[in-house]
C-alpha positions as a Python dict, from the first residue, in 0.01 Angstrom:
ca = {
    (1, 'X'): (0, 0, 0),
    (2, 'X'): (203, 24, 328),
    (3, 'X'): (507, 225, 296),
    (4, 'X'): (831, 42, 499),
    (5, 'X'): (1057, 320, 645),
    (6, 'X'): (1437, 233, 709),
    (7, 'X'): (1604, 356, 1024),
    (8, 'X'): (1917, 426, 1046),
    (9, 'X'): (2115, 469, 1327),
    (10, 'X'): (2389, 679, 1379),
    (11, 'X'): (2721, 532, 1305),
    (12, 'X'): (2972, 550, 1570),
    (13, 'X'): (3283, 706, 1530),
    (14, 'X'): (3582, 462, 1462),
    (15, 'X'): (3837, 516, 1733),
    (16, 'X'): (4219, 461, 1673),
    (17, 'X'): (4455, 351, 1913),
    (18, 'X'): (4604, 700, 1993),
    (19, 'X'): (4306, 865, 2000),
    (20, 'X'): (4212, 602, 2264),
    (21, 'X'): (4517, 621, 2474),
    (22, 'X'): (4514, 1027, 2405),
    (23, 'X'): (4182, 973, 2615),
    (24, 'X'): (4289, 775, 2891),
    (25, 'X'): (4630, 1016, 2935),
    (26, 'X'): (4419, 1293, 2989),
    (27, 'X'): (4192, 1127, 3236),
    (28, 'X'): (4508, 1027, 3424),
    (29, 'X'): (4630, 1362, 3371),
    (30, 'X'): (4338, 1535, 3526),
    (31, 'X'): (4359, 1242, 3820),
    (32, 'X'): (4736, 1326, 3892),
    (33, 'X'): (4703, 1716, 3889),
    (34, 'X'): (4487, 1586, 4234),
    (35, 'X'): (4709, 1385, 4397),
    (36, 'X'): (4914, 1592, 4570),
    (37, 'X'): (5170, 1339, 4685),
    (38, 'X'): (5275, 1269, 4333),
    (39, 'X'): (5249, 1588, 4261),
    (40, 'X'): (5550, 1700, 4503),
    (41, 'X'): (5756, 1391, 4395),
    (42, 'X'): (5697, 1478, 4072),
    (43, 'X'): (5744, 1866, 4037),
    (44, 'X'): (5998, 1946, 4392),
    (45, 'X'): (6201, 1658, 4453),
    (46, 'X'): (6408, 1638, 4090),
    (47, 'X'): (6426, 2078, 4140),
    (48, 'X'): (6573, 2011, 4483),
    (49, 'X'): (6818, 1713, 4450),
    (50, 'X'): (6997, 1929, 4185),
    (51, 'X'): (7142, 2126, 4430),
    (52, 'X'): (7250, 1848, 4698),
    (53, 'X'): (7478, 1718, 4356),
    (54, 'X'): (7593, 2091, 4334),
    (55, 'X'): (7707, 2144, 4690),
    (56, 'X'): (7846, 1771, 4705),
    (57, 'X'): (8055, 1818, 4393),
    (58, 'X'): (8232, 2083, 4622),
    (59, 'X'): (8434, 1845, 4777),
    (60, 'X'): (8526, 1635, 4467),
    (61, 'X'): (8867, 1625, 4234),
    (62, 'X'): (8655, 1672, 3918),
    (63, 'X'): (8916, 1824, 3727),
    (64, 'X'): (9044, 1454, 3752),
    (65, 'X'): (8756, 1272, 3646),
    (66, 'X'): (8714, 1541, 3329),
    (67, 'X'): (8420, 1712, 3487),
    (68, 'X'): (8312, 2021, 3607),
    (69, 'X'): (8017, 2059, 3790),
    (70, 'X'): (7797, 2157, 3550),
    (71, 'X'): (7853, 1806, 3358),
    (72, 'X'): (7776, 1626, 3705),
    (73, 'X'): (7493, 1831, 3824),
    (74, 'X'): (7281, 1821, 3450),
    (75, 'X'): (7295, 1452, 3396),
    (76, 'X'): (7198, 1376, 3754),
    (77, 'X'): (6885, 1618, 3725),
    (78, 'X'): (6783, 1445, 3420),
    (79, 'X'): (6830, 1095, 3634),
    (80, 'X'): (6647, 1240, 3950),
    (81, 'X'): (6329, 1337, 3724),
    (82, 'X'): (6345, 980, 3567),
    (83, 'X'): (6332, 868, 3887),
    (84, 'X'): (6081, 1058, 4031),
    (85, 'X'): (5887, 1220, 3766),
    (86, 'X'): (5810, 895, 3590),
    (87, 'X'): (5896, 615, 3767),
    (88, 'X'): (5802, 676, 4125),
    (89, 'X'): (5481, 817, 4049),
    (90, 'X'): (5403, 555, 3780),
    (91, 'X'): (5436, 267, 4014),
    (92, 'X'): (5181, 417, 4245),
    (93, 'X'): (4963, 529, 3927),
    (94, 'X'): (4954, 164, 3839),
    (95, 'X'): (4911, 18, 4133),
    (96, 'X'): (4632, 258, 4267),
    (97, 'X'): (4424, 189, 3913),
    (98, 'X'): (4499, -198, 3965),
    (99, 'X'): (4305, -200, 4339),
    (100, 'X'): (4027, 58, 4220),
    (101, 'X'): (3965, -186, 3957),
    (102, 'X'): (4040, 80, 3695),
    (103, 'X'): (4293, -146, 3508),
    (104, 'X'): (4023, -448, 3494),
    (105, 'X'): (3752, -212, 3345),
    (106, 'X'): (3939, -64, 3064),
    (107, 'X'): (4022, -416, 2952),
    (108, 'X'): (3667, -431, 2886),
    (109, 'X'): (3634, -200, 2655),
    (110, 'X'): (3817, -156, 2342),
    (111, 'X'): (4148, -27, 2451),
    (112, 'X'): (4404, -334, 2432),
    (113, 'X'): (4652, -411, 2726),
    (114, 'X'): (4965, -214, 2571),
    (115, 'X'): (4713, 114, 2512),
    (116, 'X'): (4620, 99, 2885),
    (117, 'X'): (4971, 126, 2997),
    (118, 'X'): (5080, 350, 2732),
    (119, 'X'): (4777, 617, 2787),
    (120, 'X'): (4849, 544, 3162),
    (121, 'X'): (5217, 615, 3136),
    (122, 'X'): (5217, 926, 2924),
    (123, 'X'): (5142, 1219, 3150),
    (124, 'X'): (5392, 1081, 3371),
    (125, 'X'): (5653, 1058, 3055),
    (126, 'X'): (5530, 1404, 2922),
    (127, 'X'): (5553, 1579, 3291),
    (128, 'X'): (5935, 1384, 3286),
    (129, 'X'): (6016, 1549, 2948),
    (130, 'X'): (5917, 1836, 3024),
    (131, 'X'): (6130, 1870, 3336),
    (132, 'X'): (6430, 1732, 3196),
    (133, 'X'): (6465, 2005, 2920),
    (134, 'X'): (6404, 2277, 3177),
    (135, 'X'): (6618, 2109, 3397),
    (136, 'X'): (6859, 2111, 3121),
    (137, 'X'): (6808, 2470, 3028),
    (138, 'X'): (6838, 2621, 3369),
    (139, 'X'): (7158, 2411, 3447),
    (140, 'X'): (7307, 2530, 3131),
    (141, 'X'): (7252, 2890, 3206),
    (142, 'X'): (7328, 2898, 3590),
    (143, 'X'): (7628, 2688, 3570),
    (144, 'X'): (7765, 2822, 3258),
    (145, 'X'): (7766, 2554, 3063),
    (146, 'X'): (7800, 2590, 2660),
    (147, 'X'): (7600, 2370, 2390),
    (148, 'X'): (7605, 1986, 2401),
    (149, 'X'): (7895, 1911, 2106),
    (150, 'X'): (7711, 1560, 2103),
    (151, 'X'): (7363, 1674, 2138),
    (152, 'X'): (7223, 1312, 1999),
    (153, 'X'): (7354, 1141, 2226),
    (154, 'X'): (7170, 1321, 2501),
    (155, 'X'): (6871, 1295, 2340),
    (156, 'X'): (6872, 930, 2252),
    (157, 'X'): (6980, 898, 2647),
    (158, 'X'): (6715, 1090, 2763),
    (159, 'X'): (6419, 906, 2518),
    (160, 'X'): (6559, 565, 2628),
    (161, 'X'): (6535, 669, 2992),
    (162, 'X'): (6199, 774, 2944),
    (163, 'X'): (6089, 427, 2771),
    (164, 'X'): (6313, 250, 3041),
    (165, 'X'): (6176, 391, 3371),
    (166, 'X'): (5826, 363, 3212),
    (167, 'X'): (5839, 15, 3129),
    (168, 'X'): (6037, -30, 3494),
    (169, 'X'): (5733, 81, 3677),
    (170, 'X'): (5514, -150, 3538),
    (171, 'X'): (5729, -430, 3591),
    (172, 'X'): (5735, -303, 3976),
    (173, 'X'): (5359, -257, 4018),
    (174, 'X'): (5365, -612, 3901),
    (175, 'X'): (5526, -721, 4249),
    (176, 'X'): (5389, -424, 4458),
    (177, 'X'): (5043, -534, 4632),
    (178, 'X'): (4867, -205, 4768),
    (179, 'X'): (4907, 191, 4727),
    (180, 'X'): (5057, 220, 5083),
    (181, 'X'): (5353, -31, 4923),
    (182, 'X'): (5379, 116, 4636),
    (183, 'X'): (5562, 453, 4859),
    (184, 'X'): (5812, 170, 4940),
    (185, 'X'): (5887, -85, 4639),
    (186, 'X'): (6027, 185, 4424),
    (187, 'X'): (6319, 289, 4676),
    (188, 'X'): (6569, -14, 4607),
    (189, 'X'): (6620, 117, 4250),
    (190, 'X'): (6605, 465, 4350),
    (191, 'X'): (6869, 462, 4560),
    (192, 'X'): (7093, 215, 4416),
    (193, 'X'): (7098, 485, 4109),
    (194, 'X'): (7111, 750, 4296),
    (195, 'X'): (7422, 606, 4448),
    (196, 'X'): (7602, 425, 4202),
    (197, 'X'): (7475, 563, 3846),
    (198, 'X'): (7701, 819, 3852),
    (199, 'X'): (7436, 1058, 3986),
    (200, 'X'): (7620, 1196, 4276),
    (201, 'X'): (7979, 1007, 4251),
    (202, 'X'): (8080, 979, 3907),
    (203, 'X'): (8204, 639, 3795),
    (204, 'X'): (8573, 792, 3711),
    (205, 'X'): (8574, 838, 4044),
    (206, 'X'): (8538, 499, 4187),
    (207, 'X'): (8732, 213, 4189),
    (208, 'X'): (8733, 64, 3819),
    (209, 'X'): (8573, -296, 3985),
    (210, 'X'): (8290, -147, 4174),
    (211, 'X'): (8261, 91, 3809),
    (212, 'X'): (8270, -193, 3615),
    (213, 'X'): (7927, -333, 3834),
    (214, 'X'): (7750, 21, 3858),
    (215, 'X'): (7798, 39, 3451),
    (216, 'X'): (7546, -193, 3421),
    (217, 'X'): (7268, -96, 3677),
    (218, 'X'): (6968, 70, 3446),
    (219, 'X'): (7020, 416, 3488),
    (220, 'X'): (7419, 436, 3406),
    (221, 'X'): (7382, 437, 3025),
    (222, 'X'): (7130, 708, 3027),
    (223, 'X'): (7367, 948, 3260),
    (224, 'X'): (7664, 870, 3073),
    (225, 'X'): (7505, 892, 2703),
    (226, 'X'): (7345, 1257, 2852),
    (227, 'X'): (7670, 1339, 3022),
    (228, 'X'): (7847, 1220, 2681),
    (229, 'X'): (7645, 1471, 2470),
    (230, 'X'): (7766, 1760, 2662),
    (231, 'X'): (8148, 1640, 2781),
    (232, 'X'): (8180, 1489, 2361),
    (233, 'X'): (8416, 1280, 2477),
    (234, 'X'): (8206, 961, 2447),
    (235, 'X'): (8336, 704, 2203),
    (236, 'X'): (8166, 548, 1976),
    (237, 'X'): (8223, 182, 2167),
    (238, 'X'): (8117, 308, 2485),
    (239, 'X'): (7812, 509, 2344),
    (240, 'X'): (7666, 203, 2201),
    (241, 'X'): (7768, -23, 2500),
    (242, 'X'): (7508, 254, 2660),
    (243, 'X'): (7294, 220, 2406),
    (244, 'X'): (7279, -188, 2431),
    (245, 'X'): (7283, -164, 2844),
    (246, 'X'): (6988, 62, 2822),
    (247, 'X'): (6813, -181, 2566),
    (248, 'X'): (6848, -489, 2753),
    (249, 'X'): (6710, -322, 3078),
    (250, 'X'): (6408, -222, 2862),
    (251, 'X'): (6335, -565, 2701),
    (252, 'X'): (6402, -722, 3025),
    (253, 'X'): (6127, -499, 3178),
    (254, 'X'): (5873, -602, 2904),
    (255, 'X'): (5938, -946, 2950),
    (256, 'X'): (5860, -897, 3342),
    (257, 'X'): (5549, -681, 3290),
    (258, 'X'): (5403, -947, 2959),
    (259, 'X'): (5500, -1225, 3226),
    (260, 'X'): (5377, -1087, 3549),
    (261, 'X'): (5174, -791, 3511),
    (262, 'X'): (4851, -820, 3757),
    (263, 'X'): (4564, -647, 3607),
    (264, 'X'): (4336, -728, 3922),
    (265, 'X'): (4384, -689, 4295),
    (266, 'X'): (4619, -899, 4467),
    (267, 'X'): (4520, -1109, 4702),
}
């Protein structure tokens, strides 16, 4: 009598999707905490910028536009990390993974498309978090500023600028061919909201036509519902004219990236 003996291997352990993309953020966390250039746009530039607004703000009639400086100096530090924190050194995240063939490889496995930009987008997100509420803290306390009346509407500015300049960046890697581009295809958007987002000439400032065409560039909404949460004098027409501004820039960025998005090189 022959006995049969069963064997069993050992099951695998079921993955979920945020345990998957938990994975891949802290491989691309480890990978960004090496690259220094993305570390200085990430960690100086937003500190820095700050204090350009501060010194420029000098020479303004704020007192006419309802400001002071501390309400023109906090939103545009949230909108310079944005900018730089997470969607400046996204682009080139993306881009880099796309030629190393990173991007192609994880499609092989079982991570689907939106976990590979999500897990590839959050330490950029979390570093841009991060900075904004320091940002927020230490321009509070150094230029005397007292607690947001309107504090939702500076967070729900600040998430939707997150999601926005995350889902931007992916639609620009889409159209930006090598690493050495990718130091270049970001700047049009950077400095178009740097310049007309209210970021270092408020919009009450300008002449109500050319205010009327910089209310809808991508990063307005999220400086004016920021700037709103701490000024309270946001209605409750133009918050949700932010809100909807901010939301169409988003879903036009997810069609881009669904309709465009390269996962291998370009050739």
């Amino acid at each position: 009598m022959s006995a049969t003996h069963a064997t069993t291997r050992p099951a695998r352990a079921a993955t979920t999707p945020l345990s998957r993309m938990t994975a891949l953020a802290r491989a691309e966390m480890t990978l960004l905490g090496r690259t220094k250039g993305a570390l200085v746009a990430a960690l100086f530039a937003p500190l820095v910028l700050p204090v350009s607004t501060s010194q420029l703000s000098k020479e303004m009639d704020l007192a006419e536009a309802g400001l002071s400086t501390g309400t023109l100096v906090l939103p545009a530090s949230v909108g310079f990390s944005l900018l730089f924190a997470v969607y400046s050194v996204l682009v080139g995240t993306l881009v880099v993974r796309r030629e190393e063939l990173v991007l192609k490889r994880l499609r092989t496995g079982e991570l689907k498309d939106v976990e590979i930009l999500a897990g590839s987008a959050l330490p950029a997100v979390l570093t841009g978090l991060v900075q904004c509420l320091l940002l927020a803290v230490g321009c509070s306390v150094l230029l005397d500023l007292s607690a947001p009346p309107a504090p939702h509407l500076a967070v729900a500015g600040l998430l939707l600028g997150l999601v926005m300049c995350a889902a931007l960046a992916a639609a620009t890697a889409s159209f930006t061919r090598t690493g050495e581009s990718a130091q270049v295809t970001p700047m049009p958007l950077m400095i178009i909201s740097m310049m007309g987002s209210g970021m270092f000439f408020p919009l009450e400032l300008l002449p109500d036509r050319v205010a009327s065409v910089c209310e809808l560039l991508p990063l307005t909404p999220v400086v004016t519902l920021v700037r709103g949460g701490w000024t309270g004098d946001l209605s409750a027409y133009e918050a949700l004219g932010a809100v909807a501004t901010a939301v169409a820039w988003i879903v036009i960025a997810v069609f881009a990236v669904r309709r465009w998005f390269r996962w291998e090189p370009r050739r």
